[in-house]
Each structure stands twice: as C-alpha cells, then as structure tokens.
N, C-alpha and C positions, 0 to 999 in steps of 0.2 A: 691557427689555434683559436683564435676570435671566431673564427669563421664556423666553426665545430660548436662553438658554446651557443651562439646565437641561434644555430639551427637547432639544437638540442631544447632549449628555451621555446621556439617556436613547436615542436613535438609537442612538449609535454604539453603548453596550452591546447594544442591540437587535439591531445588525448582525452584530456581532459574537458573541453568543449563537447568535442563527440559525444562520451559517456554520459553527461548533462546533457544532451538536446534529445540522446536517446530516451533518458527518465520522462522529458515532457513533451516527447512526441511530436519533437521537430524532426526537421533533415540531420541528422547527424552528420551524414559523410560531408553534403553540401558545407555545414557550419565548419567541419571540421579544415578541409580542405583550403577554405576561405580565410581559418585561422595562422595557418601553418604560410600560407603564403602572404597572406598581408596582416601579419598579429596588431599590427599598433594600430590597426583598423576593424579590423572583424572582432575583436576580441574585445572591446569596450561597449562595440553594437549588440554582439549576444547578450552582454551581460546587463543591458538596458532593454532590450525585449525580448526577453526568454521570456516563455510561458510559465506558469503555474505547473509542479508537479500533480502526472496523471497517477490517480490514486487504482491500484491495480487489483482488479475484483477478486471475489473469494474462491475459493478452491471449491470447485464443482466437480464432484457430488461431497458432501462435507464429508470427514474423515468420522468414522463411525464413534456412538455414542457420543457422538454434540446433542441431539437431542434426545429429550426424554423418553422411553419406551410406551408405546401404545398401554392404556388401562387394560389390565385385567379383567376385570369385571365392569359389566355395562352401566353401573351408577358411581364410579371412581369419577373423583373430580384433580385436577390438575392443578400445584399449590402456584402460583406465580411467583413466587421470590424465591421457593426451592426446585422448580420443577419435578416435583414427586405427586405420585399420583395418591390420594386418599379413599377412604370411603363415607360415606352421611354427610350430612350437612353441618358440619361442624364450623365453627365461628373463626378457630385457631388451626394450623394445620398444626398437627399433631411428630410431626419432622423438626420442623423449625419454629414454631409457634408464631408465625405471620398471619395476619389478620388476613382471612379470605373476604373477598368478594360478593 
C-alpha cells in the first residue's frame, strides 16, 4: 500500500515537472523521468534552475480586422489612439476627439 502512494507521489511530480519544463523549453521527458525515479533529487534541482517561461509568439497571419482598413481616399489620415481613418488636417480626430499629430 505505501508502495502504491509513494509511486503515485512520484507520478504526479513527474507530470507535473514535464508539463513545466515543456512551457520553458527544457527537456521535458528527460526532467520528467529523472523526477519519477529519483524525486528527492531531481525535483528540488528543477525547481532551482528552470528557466524563465517562453513567451509564445502571435498568431500568424492576425485574425482579420485587428487592423485598421486601408484609406479610402488618398488624403485620409490615420487617427493613432482610434485607428480610424479621417480626412483634412484637422487638429482633433473628429471619432474620438484625440489630439492628432
């Protein structure tokens, strides 16, 4: 019965090592394996030099209408704090009244 819990113990550190070393792009299997059989060792070493979580880039090609639609008209200006396109040279964008550039 001890014998069942302590292995059970060693799993879930195991598992749980793995899916951590995956996020930052260690060896997972390696970590994990290393946890499961020697936990009161491997398992204090991961946790003193794991890496920093790898921050995982943006969805390529962006999901449509993230950006602004091209101008209509060839003197439309582009407001920076609403992304809406305007026209003349106006001081305030006429959308959100932000002070243009």
């Amino acid at each position: 019965m001890h014998l069942y819990f302590g292995l059970s113990i060693a799993l879930i550190a195991a598992i749980f090592v793995a899916v951590d070393a995956n996020k930052r792009g260690m060896n997972a299997i390696g970590w994990a394996i290393g946890t499961f059989l020697l936990c009161i060792i491997f398992l204090p070493l991961y946790l003193i030099i794991r890496k920093p979580v790898i921050a995982r880039p943006a969805v390529y090609p962006p999901p449509p209408g993230t950006y602004p639609p091209p101008p209509q008209q060839p003197g439309a200006r582009l407001c920076p704090n609403c992304g809406k396109y305007h026209e003349g040279d106006a001081r305030f964008c006429p959308f959100c009244g932000a002070p243009q550039p």
